[in-house]
DSSP file (Angstrom, degrees, kcal/mol; ACC not computed):
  #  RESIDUE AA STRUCTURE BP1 BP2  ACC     N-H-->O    O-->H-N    N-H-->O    O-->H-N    TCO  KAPPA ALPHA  PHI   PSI    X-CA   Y-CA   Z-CA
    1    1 A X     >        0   0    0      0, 0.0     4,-2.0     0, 0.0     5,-0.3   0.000 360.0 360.0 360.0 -41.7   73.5    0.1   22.3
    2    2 A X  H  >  +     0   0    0      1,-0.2     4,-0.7     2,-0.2     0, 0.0   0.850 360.0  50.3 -46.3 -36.6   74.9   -0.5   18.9
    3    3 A X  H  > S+     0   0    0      2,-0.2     4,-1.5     3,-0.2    -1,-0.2   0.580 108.8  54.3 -94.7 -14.7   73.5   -3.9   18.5
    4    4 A X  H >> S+     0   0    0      2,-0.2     4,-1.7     3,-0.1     3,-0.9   0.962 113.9  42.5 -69.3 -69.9   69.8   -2.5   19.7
    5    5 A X  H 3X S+     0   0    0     -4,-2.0     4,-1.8     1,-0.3    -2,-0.2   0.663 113.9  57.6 -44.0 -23.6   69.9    0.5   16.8
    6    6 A X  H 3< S+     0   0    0     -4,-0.7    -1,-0.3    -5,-0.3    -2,-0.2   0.860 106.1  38.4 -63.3 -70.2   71.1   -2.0   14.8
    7    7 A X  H <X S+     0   0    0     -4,-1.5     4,-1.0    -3,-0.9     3,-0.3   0.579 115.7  60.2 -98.9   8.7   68.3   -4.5   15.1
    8    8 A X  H >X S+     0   0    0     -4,-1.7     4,-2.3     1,-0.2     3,-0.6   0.954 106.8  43.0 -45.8 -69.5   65.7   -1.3   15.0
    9    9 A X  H 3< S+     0   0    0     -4,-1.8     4,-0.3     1,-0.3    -2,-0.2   0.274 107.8  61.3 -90.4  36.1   66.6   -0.2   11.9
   10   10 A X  H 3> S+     0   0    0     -3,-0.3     4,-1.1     2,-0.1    -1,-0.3   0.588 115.6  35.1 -84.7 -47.7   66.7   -4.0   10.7
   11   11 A X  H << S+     0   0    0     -4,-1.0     4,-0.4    -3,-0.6    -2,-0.2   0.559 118.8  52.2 -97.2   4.9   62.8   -4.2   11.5
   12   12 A X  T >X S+     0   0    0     -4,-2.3     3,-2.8     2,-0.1     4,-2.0   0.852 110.7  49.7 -56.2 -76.3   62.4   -0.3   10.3
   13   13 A X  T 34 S+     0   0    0     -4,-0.3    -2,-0.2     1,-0.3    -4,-0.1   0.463 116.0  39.5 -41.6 -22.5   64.1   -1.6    7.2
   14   14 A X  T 3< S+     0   0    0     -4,-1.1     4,-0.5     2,-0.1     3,-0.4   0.631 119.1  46.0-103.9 -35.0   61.5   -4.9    6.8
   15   15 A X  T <4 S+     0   0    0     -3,-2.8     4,-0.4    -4,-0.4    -2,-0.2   0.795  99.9  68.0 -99.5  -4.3   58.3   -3.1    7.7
   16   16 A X  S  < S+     0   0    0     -4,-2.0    -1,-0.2     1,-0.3    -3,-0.1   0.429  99.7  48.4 -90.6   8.5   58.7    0.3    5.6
   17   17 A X  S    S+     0   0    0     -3,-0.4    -1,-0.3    -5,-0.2    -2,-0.1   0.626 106.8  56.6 -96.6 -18.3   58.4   -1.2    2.4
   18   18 A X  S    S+     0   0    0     -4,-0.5    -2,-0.2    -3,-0.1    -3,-0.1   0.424  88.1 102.4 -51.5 -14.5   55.5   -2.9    3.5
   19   19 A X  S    S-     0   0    0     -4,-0.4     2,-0.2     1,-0.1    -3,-0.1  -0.223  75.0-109.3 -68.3 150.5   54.1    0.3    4.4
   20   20 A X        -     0   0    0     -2,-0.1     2,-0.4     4,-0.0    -1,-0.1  -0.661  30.5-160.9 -66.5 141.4   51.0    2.4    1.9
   21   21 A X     >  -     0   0    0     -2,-0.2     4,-1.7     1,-0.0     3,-0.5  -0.921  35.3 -97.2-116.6 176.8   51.8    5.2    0.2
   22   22 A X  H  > S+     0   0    0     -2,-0.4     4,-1.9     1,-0.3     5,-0.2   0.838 125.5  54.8 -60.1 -35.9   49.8    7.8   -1.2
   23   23 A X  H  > S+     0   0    0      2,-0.2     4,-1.8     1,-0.2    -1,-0.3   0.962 109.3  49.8 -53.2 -53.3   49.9    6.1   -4.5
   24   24 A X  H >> S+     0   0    0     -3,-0.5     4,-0.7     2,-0.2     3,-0.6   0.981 112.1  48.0 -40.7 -58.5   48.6    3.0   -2.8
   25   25 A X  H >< S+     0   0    0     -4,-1.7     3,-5.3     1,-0.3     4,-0.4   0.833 106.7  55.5 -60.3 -69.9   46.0    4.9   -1.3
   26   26 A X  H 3X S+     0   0    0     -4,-1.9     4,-2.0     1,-0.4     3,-0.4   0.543 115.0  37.6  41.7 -87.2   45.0    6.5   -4.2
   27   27 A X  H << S+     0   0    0     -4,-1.8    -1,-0.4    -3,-0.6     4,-0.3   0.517 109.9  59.6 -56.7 -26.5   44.6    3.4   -6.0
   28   28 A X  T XX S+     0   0    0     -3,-5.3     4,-2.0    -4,-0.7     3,-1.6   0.951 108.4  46.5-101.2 -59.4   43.2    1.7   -3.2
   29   29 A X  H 3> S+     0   0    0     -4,-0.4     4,-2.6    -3,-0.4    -2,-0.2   0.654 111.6  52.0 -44.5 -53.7   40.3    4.4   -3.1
   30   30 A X  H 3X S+     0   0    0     -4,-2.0     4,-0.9    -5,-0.3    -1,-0.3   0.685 107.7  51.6 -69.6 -23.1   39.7    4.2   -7.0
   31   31 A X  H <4 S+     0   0    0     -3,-1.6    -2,-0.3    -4,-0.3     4,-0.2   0.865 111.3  46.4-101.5 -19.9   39.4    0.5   -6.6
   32   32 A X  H >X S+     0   0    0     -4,-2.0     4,-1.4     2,-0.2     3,-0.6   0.876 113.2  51.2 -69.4 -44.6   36.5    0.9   -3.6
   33   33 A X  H >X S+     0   0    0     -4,-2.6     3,-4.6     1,-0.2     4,-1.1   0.921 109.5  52.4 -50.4 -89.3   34.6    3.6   -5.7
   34   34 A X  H 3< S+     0   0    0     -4,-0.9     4,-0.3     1,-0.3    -1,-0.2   0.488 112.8  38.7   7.5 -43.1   34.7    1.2   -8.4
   35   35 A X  H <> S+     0   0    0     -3,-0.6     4,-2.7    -4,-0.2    -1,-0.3   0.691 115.7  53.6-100.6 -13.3   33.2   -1.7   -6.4
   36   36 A X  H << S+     0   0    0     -3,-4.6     4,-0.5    -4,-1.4    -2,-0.2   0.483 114.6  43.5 -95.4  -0.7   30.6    0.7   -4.5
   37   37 A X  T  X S+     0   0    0     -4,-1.1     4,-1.6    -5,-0.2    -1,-0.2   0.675 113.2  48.8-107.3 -29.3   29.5    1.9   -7.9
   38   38 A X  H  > S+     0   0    0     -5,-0.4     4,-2.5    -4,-0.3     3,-0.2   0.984 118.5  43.1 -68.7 -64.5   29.5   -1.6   -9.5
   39   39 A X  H  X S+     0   0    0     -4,-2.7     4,-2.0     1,-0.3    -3,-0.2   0.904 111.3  49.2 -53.4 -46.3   27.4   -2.8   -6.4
   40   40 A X  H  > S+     0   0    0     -4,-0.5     4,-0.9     1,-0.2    -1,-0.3   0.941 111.6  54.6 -66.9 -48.3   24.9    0.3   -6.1
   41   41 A X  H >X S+     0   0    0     -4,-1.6     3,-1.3     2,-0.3     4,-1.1   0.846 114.1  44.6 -52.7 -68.1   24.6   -0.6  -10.2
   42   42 A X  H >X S+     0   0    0     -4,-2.5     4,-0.9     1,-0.3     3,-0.7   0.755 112.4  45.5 -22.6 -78.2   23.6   -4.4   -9.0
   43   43 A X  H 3X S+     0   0    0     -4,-2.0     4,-1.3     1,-0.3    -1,-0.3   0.197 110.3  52.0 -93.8 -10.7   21.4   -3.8   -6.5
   44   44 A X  H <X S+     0   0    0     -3,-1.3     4,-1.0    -4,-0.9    -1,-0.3   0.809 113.0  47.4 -72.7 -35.2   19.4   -1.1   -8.3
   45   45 A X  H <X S+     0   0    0     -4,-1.1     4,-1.8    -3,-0.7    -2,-0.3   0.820 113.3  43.2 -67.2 -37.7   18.9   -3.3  -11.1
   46   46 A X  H  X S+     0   0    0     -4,-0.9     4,-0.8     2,-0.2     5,-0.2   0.904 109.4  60.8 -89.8 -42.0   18.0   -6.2   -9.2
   47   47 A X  H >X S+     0   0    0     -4,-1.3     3,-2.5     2,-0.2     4,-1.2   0.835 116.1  41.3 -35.6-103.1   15.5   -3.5   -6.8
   48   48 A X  H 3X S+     0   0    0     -4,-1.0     4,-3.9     1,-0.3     5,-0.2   0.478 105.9  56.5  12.8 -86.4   13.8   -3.0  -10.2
   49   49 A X  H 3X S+     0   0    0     -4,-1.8     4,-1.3     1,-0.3    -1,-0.3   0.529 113.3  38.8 -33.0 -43.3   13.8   -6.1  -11.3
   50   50 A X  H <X S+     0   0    0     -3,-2.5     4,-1.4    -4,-0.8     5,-0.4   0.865 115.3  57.1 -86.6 -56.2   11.7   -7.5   -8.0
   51   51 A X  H  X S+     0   0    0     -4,-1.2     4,-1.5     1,-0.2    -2,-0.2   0.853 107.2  41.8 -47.1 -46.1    9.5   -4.3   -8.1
   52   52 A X  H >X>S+     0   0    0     -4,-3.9     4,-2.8     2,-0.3     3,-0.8   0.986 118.9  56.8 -77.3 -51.0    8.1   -4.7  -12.0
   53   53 A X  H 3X5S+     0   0    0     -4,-1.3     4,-1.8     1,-0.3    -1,-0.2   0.855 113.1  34.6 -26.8 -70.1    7.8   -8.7  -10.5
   54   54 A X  H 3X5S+     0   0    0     -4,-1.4     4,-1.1     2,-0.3    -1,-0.3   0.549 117.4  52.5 -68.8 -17.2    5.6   -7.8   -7.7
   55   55 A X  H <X5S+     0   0    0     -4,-1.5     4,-2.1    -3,-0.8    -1,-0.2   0.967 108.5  54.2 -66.8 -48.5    3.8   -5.0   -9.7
   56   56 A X  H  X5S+     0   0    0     -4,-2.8     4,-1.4     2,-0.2     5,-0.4   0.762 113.9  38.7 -24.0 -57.7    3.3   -7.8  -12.1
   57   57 A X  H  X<S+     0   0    0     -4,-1.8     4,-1.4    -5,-0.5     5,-0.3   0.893 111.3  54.5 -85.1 -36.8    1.6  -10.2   -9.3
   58   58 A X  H  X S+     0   0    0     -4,-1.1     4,-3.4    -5,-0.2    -2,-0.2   0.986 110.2  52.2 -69.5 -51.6   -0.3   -7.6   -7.6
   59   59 A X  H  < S+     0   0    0     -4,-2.1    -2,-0.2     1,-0.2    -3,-0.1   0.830 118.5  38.1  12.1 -87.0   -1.8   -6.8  -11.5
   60   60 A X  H  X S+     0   0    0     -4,-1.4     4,-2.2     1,-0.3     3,-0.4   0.692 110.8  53.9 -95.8 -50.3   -2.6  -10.2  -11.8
   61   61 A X  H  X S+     0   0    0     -4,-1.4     4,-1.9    -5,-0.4     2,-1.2   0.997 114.4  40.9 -64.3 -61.3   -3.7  -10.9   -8.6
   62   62 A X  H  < S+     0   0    0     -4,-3.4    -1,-0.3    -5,-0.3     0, 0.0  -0.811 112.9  57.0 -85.7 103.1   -6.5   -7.7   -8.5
   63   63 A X  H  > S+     0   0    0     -2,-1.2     4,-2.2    -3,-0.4     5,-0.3  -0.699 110.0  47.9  70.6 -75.3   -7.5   -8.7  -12.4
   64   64 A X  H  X S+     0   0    0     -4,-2.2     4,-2.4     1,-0.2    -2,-0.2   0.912 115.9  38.3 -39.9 -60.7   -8.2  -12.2  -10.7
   65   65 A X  H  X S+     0   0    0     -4,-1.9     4,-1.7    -5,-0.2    -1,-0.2   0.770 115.2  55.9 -83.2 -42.6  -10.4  -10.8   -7.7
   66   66 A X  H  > S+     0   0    0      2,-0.2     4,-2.5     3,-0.1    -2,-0.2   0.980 113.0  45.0 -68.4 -67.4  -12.1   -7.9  -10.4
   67   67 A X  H  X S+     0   0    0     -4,-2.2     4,-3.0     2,-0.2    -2,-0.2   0.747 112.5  49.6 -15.3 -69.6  -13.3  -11.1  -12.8
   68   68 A X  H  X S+     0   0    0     -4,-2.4     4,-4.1    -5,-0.3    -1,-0.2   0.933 112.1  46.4 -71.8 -49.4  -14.5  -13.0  -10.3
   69   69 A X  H  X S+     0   0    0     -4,-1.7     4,-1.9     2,-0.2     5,-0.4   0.953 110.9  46.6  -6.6 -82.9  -16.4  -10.6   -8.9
   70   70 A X  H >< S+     0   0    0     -4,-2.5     3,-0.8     1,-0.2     4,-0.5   0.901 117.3  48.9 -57.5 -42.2  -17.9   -9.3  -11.8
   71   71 A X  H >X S+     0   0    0     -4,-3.0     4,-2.5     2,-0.2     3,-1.3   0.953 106.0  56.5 -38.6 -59.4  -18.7  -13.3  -12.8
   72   72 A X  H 3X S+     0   0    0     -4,-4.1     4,-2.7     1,-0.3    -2,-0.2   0.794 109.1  48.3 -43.8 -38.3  -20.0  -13.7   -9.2
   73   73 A X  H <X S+     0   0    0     -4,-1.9     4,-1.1    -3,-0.8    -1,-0.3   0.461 111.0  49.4 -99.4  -4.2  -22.7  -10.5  -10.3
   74   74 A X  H <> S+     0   0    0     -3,-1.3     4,-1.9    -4,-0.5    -2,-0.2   0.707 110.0  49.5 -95.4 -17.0  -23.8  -12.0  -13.6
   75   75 A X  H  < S+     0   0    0     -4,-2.5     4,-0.4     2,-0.2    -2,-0.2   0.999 112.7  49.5 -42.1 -71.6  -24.6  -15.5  -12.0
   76   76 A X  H >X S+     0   0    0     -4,-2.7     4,-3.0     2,-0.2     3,-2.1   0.912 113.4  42.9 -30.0 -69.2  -26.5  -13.8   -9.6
   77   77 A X  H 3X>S+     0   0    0     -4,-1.1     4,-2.4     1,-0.3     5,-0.5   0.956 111.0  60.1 -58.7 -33.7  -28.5  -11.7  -12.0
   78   78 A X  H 3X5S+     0   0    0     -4,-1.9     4,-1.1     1,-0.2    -1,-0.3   0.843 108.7  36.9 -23.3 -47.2  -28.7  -14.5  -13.8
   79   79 A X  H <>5S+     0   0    0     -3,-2.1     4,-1.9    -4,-0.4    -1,-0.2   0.810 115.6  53.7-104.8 -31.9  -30.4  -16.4  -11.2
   80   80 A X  H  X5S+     0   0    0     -4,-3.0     4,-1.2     2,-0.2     5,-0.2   0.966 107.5  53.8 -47.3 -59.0  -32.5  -13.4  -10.0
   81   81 A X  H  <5S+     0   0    0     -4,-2.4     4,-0.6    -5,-0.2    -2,-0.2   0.784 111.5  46.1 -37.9 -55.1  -33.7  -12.9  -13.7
   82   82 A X  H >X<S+     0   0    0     -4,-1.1     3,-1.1    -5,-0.5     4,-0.8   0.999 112.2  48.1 -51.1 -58.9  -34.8  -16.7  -13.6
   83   83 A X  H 3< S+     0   0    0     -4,-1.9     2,-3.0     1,-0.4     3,-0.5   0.789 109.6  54.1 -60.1-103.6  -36.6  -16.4  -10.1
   84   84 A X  T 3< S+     0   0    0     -4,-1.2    -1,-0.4     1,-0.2    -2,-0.2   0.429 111.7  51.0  -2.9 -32.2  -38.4  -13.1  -11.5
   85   85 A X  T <4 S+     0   0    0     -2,-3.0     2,-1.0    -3,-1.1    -2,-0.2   0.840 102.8  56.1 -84.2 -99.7  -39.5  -15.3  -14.2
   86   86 A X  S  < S+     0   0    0     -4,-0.8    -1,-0.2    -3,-0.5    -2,-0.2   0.147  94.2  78.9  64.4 -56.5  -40.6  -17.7  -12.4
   87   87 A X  S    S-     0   0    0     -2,-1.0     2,-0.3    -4,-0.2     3,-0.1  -0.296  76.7 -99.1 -76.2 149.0  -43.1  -15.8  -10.4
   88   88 A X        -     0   0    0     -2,-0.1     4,-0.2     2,-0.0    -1,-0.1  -0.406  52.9 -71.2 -56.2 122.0  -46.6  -14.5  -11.0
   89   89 A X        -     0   0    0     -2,-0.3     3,-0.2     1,-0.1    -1,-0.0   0.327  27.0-125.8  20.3 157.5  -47.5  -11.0  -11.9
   90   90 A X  S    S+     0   0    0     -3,-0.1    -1,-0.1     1,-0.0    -2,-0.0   0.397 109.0  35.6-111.8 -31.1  -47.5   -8.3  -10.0
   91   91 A X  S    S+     0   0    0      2,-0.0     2,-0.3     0, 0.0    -2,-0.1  -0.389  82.7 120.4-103.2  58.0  -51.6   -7.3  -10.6
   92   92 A X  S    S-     0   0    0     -4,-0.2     5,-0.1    -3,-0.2     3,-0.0  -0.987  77.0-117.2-101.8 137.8  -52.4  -10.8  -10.7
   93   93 A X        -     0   0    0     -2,-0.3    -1,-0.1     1,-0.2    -2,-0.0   0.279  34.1-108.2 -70.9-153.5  -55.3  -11.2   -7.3
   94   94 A X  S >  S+     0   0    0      2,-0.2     3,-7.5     1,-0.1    -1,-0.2   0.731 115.6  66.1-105.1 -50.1  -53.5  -13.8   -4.6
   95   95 A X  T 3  S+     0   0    0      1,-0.3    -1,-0.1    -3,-0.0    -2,-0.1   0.845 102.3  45.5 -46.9 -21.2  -56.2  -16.6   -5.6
   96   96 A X  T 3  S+     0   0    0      2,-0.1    -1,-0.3     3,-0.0     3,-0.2   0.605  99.0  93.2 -95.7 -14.0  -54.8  -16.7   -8.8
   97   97 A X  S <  S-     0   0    0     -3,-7.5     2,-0.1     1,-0.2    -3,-0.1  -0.157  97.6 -60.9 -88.6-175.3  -50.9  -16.8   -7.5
   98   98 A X        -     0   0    0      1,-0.1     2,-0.4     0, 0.0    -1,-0.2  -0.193  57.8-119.4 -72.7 129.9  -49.2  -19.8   -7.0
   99   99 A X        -     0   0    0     -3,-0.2     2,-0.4    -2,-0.1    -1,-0.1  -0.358  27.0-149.4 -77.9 131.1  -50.9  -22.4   -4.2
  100  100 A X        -     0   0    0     -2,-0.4     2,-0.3     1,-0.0    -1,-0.0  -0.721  17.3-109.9 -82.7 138.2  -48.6  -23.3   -1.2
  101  101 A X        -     0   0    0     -2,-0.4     2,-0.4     2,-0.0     5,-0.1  -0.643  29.9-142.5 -69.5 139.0  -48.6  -26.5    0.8
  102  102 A X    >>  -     0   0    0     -2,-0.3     3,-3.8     1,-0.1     4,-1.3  -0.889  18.2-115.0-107.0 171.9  -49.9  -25.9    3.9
  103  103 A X  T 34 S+     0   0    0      1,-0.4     4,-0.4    -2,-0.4    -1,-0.1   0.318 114.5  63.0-100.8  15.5  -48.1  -27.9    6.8
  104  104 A X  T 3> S+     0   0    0      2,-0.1     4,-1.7     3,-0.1    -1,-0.4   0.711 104.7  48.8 -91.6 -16.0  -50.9  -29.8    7.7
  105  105 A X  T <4 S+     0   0    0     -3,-3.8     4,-0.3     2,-0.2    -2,-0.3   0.451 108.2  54.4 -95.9  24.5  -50.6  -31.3    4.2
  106  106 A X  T  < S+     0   0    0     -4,-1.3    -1,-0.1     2,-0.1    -3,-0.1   0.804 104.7  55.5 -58.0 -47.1  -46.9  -31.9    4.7
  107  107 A X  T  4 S+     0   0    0     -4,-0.4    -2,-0.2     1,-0.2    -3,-0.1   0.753 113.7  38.8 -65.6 -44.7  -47.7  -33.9    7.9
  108  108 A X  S  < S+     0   0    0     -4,-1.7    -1,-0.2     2,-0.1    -3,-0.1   0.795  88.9 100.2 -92.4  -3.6  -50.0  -36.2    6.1
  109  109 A X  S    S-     0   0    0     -4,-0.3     2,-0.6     1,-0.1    -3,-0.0  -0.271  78.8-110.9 -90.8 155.1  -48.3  -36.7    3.0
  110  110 A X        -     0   0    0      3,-0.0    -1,-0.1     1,-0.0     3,-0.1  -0.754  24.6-107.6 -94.0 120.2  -46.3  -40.0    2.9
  111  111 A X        -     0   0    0     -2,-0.6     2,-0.3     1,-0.1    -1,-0.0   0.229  39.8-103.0 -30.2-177.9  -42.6  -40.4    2.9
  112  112 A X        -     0   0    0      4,-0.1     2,-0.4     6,-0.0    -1,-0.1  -0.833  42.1-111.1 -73.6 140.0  -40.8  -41.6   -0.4
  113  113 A X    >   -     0   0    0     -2,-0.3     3,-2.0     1,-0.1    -3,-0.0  -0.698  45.1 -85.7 -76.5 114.2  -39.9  -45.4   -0.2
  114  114 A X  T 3  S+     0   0    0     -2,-0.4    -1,-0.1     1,-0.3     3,-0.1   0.065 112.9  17.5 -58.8 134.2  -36.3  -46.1   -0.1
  115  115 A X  T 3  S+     0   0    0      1,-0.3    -1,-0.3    -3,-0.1     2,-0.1  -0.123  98.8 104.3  94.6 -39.9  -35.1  -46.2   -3.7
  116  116 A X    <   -     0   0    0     -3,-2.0     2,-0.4     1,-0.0    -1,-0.3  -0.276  64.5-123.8 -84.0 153.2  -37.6  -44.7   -5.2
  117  117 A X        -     0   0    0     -3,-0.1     2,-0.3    -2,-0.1    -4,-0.1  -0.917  22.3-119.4-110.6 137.6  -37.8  -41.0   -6.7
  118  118 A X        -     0   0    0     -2,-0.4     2,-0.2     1,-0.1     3,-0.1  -0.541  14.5-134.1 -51.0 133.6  -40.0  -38.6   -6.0
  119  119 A X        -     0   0    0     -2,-0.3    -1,-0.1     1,-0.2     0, 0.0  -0.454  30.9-114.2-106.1 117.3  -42.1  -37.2   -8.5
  120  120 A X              0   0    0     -2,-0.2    -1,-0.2     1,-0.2     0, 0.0  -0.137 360.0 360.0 -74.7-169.2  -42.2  -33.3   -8.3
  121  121 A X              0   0    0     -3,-0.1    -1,-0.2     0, 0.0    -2,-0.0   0.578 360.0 360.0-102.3 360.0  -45.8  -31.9   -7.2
């Protein structure tokens, strides 16, 4: 029985200084706040950091798409503006307005010759 109590309080004696105490904990506690306040720090700065990016590209991006747009509607009027030129009067009679082919002279008219350019009408 001796030599049993005996080798208990040998392996009491080896794991109780191995043991926490409150001071450990303590410390232990201070050094996890510490790392969970350092991280939340991180990781809001680096949230940010992506957000102003992607605000940044989304910007850029509808800037891009507003432009072209707006390019796309002065071409157009542009080329509306031409046409409108282009055209006859509005009181002018129809004899007067611009002659049309009609598609029996389409039919007789003769091909263009390979090589050669056509000539407008």
């Amino acid at each position: 029985m001796d030599r049993r109590l005996t080798v208990l309080e040998t392996r009491f004696d080896t794991i109780l200084p191995t043991l926490a105490t409150k001071a450990d904990l303590a410390e232990l506690r201070l050094d996890v706040e510490r790392m969970h306040l350092h991280l939340r720090n991180t990781l809001t700065v680096e949230l940010h950091t992506a957000l102003a990016s992607t605000m940044r590209w989304c910007v850029a991006l509808a800037m891009t798409v507003i432009l072209s747009v707006v390019g796309q509607g002065i071409y157009l009027n542009k080329q509306i503006l031409d046409l409108a030129a282009r055209l006859p009067p509005a009181n002018t009679p129809a004899a007067a307005a611009l002659r049309r082919s009609s598609a029996a002279e389409f039919a007789s008219a003769t091909p263009p010759q390979a090589g050669a350019i056509a000539a407008p009408r």
